[in-house]
VMD Tcl script that draws the C-alpha trace (Angstrom):
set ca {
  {213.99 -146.50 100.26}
  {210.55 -148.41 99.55}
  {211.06 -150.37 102.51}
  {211.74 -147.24 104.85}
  {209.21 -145.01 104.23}
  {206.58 -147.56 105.73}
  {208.73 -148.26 108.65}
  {208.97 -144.03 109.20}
  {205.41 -143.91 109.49}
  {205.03 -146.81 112.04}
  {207.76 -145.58 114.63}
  {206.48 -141.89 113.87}
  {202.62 -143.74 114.96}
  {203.43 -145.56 118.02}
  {205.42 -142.42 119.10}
  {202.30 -140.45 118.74}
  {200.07 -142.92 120.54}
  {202.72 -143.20 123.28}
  {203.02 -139.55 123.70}
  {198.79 -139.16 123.67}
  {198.77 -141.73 126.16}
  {201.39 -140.26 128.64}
  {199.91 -136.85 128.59}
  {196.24 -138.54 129.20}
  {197.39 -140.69 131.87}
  {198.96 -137.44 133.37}
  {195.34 -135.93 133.08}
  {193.29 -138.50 134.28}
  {195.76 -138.86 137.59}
  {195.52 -134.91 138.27}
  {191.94 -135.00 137.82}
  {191.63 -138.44 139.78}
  {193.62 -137.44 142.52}
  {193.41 -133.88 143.50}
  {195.80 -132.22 146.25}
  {195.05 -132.70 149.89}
  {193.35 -129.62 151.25}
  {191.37 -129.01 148.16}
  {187.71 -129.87 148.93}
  {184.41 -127.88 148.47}
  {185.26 -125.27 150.88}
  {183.53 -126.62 153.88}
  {186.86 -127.18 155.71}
  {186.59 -130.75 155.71}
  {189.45 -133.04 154.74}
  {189.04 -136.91 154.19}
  {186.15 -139.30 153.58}
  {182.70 -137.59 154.00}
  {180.01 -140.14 156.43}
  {177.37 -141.61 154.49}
  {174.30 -139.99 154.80}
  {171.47 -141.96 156.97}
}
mol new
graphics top color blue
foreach p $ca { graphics top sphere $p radius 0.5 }
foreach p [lrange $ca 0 end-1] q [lrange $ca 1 end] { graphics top cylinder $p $q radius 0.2 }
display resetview
């Protein structure tokens, strides 16, 4: 039982840091890359020309 306590609180760790990471990864993508149509209402899609 000595032995199993320690290895309890490793698996229940890395299945909290896996679980943290997923659900940031699945932030930073929808903040990264948002939907196509959503800009800053101009009614431009795509790239914006660099200004001269």
């Amino acid at each position: 039982m000595a032995r199993l306590i320690p290895l309890i609180l490793i698996a229940l760790a890395v299945w909290l840091w896996l679980r943290a990471r997923r659900k940031t990864d699945a932030y930073m993508s929808s903040y990264e890359a948002p939907a196509p149509g959503d800009g800053d209402g101009d009614g431009q899609d795509g790239p914006r020309a660099p200004a001269a």
